[in-house]
N, CA, C and O atoms as a GROMACS GRO file, in nm:
protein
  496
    1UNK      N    1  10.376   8.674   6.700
    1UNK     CA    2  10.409   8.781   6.608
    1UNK      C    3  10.290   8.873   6.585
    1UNK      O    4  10.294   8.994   6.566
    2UNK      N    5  10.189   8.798   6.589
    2UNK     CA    6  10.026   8.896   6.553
    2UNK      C    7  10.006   8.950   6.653
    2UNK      O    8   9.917   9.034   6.644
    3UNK      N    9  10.070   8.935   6.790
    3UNK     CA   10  10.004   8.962   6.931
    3UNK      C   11  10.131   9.162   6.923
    3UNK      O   12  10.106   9.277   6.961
    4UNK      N   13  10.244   9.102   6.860
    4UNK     CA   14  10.333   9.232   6.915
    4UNK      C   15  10.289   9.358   6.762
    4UNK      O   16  10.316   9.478   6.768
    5UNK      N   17  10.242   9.314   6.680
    5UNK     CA   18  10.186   9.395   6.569
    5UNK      C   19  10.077   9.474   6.618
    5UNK      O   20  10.077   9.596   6.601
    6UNK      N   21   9.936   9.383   6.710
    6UNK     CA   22   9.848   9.437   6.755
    6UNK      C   23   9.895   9.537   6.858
    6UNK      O   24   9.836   9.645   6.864
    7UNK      N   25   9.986   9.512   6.930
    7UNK     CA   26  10.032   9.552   7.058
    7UNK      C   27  10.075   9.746   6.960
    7UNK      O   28  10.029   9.860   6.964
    8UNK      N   29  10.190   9.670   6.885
    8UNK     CA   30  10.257   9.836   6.864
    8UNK      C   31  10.143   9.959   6.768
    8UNK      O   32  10.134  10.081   6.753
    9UNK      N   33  10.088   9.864   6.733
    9UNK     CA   34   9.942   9.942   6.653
    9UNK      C   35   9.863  10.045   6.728
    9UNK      O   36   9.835  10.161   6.698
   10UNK      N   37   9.819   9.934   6.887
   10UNK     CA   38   9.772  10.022   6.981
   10UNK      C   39   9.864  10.161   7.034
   10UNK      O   40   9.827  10.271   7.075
   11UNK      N   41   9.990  10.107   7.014
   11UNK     CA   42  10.095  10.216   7.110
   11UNK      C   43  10.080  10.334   7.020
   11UNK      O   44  10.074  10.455   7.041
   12UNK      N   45  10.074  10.238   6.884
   12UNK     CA   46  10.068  10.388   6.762
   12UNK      C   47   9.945  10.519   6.756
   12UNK      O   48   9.963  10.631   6.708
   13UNK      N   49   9.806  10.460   6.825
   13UNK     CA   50   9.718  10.480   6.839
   13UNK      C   51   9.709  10.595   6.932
   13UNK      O   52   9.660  10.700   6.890
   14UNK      N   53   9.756  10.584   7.066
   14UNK     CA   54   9.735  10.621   7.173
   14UNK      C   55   9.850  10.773   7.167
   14UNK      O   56   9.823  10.887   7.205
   15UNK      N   57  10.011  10.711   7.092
   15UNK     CA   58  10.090  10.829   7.056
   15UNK      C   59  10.043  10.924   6.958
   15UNK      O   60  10.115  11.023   6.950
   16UNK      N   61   9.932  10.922   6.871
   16UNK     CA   62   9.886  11.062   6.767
   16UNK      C   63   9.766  11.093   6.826
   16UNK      O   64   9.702  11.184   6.772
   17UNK      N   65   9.727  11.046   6.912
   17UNK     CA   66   9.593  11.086   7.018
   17UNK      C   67   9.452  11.085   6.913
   17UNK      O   68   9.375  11.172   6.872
   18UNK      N   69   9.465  10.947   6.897
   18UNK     CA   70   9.361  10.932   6.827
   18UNK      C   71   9.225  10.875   6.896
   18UNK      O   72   9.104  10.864   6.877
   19UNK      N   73   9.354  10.837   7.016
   19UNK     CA   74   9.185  10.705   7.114
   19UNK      C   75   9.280  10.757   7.242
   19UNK      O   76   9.392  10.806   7.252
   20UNK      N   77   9.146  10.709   7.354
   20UNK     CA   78   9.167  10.752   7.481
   20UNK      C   79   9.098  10.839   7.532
   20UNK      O   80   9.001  10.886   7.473
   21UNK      N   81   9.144  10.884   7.674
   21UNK     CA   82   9.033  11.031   7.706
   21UNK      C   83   9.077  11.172   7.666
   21UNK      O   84   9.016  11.277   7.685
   22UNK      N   85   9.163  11.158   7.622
   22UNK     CA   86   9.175  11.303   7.633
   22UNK      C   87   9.189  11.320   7.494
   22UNK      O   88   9.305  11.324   7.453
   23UNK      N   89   9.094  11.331   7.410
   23UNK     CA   90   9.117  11.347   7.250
   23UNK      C   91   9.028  11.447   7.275
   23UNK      O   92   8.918  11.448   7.330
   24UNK      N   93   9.125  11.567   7.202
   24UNK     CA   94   9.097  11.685   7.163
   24UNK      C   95   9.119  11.810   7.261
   24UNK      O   96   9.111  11.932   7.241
   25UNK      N   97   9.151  11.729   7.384
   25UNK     CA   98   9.195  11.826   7.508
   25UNK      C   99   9.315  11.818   7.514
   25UNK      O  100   9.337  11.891   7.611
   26UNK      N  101   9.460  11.765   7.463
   26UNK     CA  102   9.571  11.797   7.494
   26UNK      C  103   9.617  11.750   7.617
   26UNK      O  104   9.522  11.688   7.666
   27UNK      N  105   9.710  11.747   7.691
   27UNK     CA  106   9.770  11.761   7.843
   27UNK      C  107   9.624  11.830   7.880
   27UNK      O  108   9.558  11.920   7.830
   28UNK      N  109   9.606  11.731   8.004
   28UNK     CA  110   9.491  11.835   8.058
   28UNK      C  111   9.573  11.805   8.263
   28UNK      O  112   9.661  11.728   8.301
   29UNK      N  113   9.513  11.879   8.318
   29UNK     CA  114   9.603  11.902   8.411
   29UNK      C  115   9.510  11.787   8.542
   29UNK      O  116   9.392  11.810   8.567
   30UNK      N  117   9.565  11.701   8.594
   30UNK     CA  118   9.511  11.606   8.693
   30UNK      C  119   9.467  11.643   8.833
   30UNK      O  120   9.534  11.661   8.935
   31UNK      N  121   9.332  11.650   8.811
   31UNK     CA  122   9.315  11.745   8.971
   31UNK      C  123   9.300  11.616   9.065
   31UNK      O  124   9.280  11.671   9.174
   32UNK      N  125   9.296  11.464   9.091
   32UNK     CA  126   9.278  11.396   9.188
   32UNK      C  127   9.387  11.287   9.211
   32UNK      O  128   9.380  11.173   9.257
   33UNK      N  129   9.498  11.366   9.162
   33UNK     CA  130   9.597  11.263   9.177
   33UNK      C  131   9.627  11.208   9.337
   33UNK      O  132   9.608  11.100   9.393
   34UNK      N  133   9.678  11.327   9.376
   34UNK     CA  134   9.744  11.293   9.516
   34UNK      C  135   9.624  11.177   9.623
   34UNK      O  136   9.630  11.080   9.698
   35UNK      N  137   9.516  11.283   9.558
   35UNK     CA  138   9.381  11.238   9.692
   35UNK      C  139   9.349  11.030   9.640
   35UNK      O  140   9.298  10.939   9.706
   36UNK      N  141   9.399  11.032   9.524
   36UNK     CA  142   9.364  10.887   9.468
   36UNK      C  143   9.491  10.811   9.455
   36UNK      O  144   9.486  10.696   9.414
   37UNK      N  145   9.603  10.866   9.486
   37UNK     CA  146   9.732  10.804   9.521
   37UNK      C  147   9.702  10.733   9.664
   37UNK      O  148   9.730  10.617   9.693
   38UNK      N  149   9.634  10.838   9.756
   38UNK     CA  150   9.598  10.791   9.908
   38UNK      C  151   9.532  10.695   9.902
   38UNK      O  152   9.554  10.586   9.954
   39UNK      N  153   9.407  10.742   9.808
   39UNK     CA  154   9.298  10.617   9.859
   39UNK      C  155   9.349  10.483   9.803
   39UNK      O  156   9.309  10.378   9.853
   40UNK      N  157   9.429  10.485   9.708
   40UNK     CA  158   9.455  10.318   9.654
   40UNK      C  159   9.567  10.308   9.741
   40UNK      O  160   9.639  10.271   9.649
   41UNK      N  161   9.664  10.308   9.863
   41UNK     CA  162   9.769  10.342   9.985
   41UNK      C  163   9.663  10.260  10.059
   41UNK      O  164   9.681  10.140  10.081
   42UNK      N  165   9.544  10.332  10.100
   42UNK     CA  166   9.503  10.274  10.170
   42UNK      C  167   9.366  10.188  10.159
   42UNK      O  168   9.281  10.193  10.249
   43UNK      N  169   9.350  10.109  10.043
   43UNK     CA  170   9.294  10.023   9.987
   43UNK      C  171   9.403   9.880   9.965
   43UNK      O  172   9.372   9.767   9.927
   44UNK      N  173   9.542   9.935  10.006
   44UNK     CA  174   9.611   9.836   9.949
   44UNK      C  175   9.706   9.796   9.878
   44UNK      O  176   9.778   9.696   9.886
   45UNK      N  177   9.696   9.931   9.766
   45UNK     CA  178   9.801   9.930   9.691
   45UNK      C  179   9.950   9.988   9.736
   45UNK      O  180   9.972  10.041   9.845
   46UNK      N  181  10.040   9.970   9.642
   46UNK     CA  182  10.188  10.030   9.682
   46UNK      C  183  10.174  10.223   9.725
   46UNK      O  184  10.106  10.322   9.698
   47UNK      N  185  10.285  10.182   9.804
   47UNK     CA  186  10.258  10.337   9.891
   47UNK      C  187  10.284  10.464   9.747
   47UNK      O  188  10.258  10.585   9.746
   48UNK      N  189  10.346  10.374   9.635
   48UNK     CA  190  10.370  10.503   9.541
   48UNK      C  191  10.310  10.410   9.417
   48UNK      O  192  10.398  10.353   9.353
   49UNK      N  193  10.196  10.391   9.380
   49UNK     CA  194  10.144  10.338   9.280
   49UNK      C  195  10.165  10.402   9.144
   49UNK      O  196  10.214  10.515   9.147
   50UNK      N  197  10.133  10.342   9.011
   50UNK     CA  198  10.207  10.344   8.889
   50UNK      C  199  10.135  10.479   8.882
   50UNK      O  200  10.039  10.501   8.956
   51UNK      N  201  10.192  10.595   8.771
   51UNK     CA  202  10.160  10.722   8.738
   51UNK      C  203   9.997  10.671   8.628
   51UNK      O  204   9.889  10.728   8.640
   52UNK      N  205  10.015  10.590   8.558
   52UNK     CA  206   9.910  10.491   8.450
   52UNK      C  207   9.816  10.455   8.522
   52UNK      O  208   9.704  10.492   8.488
   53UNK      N  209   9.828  10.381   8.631
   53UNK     CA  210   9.697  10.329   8.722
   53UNK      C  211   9.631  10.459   8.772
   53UNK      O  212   9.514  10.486   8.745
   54UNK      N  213   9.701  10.529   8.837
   54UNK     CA  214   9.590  10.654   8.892
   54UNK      C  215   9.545  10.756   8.806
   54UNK      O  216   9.449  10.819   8.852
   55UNK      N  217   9.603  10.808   8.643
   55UNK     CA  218   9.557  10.853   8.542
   55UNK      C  219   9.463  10.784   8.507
   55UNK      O  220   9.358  10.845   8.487
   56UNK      N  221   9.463  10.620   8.482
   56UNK     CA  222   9.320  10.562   8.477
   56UNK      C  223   9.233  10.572   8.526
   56UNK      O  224   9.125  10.587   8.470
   57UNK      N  225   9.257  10.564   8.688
   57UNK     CA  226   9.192  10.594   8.839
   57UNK      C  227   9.099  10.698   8.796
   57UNK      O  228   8.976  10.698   8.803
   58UNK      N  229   9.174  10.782   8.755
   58UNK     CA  230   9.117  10.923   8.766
   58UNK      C  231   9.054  11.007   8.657
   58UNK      O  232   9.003  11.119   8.666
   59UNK      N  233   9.078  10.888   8.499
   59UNK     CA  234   8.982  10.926   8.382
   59UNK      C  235   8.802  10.893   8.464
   59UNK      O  236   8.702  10.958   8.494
   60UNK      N  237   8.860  10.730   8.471
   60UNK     CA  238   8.705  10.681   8.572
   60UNK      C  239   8.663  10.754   8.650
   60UNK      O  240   8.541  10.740   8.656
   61UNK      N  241   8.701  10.834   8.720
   61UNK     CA  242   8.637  10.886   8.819
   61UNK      C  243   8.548  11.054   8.779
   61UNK      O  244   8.440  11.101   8.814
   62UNK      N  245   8.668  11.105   8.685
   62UNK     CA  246   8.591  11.186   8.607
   62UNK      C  247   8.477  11.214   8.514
   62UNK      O  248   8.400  11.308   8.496
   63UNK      N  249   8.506  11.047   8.441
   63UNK     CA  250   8.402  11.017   8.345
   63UNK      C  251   8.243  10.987   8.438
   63UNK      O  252   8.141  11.012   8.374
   64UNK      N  253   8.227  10.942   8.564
   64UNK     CA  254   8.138  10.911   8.664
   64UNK      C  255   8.120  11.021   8.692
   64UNK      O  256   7.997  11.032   8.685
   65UNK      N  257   8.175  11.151   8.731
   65UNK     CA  258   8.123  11.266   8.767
   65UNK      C  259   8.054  11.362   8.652
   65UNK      O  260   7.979  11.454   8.683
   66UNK      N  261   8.086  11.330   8.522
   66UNK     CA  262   8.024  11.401   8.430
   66UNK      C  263   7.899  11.366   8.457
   66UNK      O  264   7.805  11.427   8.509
   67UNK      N  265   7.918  11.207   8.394
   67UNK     CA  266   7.796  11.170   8.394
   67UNK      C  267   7.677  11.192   8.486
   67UNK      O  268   7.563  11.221   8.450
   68UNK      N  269   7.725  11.172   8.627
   68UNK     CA  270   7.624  11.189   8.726
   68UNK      C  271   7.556  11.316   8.709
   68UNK      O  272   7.435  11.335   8.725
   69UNK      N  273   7.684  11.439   8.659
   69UNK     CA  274   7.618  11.587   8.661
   69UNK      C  275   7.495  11.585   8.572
   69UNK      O  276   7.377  11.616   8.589
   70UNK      N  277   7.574  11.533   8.458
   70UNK     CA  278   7.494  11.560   8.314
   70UNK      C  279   7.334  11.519   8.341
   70UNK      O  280   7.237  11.581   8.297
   71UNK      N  281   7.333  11.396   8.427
   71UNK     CA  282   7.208  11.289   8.440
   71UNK      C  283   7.132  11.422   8.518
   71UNK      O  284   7.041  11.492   8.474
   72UNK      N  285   7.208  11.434   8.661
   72UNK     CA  286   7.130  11.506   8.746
   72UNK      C  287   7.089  11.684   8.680
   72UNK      O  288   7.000  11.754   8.729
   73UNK      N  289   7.153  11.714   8.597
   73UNK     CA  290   7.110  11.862   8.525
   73UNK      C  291   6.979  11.850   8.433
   73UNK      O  292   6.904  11.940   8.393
   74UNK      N  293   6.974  11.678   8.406
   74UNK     CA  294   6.894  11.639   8.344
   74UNK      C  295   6.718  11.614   8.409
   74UNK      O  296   6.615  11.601   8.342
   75UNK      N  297   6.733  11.613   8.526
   75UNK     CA  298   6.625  11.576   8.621
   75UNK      C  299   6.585  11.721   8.683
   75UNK      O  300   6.647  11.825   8.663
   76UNK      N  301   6.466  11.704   8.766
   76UNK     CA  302   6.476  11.837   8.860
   76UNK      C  303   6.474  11.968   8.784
   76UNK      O  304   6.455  11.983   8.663
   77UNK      N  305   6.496  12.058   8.875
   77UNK     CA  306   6.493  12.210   8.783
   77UNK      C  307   6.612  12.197   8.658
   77UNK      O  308   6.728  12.233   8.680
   78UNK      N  309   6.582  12.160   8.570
   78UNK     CA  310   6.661  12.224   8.415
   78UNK      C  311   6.775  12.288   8.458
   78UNK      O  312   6.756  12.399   8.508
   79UNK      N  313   6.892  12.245   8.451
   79UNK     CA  314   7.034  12.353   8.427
   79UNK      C  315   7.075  12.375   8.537
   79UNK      O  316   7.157  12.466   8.554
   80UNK      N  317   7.034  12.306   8.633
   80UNK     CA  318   7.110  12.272   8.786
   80UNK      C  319   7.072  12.156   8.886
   80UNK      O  320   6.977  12.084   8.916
   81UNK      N  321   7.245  12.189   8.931
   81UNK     CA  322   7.207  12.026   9.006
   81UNK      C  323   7.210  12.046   9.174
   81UNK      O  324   7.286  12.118   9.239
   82UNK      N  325   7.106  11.961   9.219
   82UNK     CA  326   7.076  12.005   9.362
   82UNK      C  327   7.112  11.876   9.420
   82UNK      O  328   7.163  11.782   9.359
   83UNK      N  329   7.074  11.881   9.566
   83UNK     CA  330   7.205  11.688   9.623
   83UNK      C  331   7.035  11.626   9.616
   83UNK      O  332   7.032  11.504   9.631
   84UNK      N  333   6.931  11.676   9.600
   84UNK     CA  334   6.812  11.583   9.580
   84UNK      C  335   6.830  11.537   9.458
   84UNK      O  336   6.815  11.416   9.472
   85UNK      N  337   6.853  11.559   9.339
   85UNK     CA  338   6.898  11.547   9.226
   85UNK      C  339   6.967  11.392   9.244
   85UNK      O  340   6.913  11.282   9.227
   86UNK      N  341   7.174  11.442   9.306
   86UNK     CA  342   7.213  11.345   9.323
   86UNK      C  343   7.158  11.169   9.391
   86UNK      O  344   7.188  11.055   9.357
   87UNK      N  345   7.059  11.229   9.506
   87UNK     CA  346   7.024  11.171   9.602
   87UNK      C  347   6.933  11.043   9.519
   87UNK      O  348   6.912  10.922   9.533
   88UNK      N  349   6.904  11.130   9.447
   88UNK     CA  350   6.737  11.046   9.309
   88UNK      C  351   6.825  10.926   9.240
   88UNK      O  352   6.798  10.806   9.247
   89UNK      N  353   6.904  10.969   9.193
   89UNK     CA  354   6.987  10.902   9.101
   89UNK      C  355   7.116  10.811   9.161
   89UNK      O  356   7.202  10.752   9.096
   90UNK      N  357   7.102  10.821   9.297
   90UNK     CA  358   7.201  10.691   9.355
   90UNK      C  359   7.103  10.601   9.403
   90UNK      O  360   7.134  10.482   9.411
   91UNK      N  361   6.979  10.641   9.439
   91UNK     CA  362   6.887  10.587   9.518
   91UNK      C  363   6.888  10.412   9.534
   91UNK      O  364   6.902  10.344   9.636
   92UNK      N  365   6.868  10.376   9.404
   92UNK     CA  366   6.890  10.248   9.402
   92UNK      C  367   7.033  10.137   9.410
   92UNK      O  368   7.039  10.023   9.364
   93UNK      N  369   7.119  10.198   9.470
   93UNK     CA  370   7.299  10.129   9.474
   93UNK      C  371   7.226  10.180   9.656
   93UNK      O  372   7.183  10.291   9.687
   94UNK      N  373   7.233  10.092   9.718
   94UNK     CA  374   7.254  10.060   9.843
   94UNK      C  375   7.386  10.128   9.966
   94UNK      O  376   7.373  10.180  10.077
   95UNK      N  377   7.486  10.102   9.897
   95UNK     CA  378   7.615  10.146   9.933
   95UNK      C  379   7.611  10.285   9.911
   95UNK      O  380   7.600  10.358  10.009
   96UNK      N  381   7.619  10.332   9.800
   96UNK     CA  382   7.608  10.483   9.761
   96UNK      C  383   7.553  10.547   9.806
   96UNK      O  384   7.598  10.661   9.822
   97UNK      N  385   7.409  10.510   9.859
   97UNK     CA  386   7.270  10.621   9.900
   97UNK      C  387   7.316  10.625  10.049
   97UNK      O  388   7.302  10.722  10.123
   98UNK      N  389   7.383  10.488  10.089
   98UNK     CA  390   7.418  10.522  10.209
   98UNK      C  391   7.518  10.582  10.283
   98UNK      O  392   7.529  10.601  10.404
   99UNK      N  393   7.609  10.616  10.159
   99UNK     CA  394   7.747  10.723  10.214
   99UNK      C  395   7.700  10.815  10.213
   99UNK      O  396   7.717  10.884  10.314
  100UNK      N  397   7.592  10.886  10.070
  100UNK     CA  398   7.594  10.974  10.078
  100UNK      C  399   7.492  11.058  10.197
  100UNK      O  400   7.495  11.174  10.239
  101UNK      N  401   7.399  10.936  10.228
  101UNK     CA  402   7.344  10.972  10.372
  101UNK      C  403   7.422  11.044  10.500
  101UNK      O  404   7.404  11.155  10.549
  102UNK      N  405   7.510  10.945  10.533
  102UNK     CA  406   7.585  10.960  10.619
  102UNK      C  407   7.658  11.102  10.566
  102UNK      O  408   7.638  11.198  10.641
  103UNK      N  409   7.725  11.122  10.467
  103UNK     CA  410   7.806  11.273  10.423
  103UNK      C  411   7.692  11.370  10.470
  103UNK      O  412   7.723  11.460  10.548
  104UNK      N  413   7.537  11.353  10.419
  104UNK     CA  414   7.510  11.452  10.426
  104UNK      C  415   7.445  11.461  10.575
  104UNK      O  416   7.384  11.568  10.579
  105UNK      N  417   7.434  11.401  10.682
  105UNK     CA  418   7.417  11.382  10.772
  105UNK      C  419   7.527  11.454  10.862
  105UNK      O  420   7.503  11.547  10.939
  106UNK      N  421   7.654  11.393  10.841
  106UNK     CA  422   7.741  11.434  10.926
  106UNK      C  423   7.777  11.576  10.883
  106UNK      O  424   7.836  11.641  10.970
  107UNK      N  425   7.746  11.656  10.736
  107UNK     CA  426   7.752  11.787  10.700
  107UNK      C  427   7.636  11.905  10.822
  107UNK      O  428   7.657  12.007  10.887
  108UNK      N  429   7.518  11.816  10.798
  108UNK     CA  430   7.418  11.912  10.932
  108UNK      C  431   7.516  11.946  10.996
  108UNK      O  432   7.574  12.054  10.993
  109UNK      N  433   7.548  11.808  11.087
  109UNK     CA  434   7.604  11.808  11.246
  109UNK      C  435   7.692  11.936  11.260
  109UNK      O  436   7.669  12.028  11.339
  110UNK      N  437   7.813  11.928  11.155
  110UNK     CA  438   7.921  12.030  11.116
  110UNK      C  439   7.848  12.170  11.106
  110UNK      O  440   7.887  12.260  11.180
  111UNK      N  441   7.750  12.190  11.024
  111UNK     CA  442   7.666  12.308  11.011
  111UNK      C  443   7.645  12.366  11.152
  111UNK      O  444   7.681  12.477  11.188
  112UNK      N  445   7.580  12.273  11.227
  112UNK     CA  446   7.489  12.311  11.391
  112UNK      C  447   7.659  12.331  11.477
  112UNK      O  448   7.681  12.429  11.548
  113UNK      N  449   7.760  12.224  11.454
  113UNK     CA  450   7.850  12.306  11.565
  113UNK      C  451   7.887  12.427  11.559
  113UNK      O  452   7.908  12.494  11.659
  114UNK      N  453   7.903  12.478  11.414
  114UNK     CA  454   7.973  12.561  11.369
  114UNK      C  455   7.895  12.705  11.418
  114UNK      O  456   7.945  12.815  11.444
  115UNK      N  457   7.755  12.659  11.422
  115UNK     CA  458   7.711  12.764  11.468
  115UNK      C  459   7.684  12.813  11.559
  115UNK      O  460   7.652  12.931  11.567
  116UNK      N  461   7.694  12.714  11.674
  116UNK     CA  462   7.671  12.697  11.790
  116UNK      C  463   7.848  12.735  11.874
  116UNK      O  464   7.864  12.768  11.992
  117UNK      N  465   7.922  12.722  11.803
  117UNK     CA  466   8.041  12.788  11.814
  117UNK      C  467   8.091  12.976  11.773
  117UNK      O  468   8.169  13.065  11.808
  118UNK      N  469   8.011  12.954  11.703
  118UNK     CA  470   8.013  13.138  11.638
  118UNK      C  471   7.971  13.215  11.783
  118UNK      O  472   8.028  13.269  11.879
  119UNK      N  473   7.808  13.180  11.727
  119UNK     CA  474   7.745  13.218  11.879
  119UNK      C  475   7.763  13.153  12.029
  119UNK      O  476   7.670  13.168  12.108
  120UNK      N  477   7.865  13.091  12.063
  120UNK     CA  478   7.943  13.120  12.180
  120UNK      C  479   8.029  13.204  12.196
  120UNK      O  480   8.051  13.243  12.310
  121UNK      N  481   8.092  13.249  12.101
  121UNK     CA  482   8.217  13.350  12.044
  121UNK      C  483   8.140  13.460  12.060
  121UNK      O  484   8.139  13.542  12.152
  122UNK      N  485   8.073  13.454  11.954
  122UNK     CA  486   8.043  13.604  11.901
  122UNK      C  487   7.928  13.638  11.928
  122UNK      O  488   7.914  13.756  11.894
  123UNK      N  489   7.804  13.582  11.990
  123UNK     CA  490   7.691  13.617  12.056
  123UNK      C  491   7.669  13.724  12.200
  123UNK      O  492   7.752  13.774  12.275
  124UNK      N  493   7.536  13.732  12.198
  124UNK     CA  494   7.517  13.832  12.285
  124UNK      C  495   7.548  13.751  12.422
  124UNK      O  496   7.542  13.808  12.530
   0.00000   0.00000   0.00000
């Protein structure tokens, strides 16, 4: 009986938007749904996972990108964030420093074809 009191308390909570993420923003509009519908598809989950799990998915993922900004605006030149910035502040997670290696690695490569394609096109 104490467990379904606690239970509807919370529901009461969450319906006058008192707790949660989005207090004080209203409906806010979900920009990583689809792309985080995929990635949990192909992590494993059901091909059409709950609307709740990827709104969670995707508070977390937002709340990690503030933060990272906020940290990295915080370092480095004052009031902007540069990928040395980012680069500083993953440094120590192993996994992380090393995607983002590889991203920014395989970004050159993309850079040099691209140009190396122009100027086959459009060169003298």
């Amino acid at each position: 009986m104490a467990d379904e009191e606690d239970e509807a308390g919370f529901d009461d909570e969450l319906e006058d938007g008192s707790s949660g993420v989005d207090v004080g923003h209203g409906k806010r509009k979900r920009l990583f749904s689809k792309e985080l519908r995929c990635m949990m598809y192909g992590f494993g989950d059901d091909q059409n996972p709950y609307t709740e799990s990827v709104d969670i998915l995707e508070d977390l993922v937002i709340e990690f990108i503030t933060e990272m900004t906020h940290k990295a605006m915080s370092i480095g030149r004052q009031g902007r964030v540069q990928v040395e910035d980012i680069v500083f502040l993953i440094r120590k997670d192993p996994r992380k420093f090393a995607r983002v290696k590889d991203l920014l690695t395989m970004n050159e490569e993309l850079k040099r074809a691209r140009k190396a394609f122009d100027e086959a096109n459009y060169g003298s």
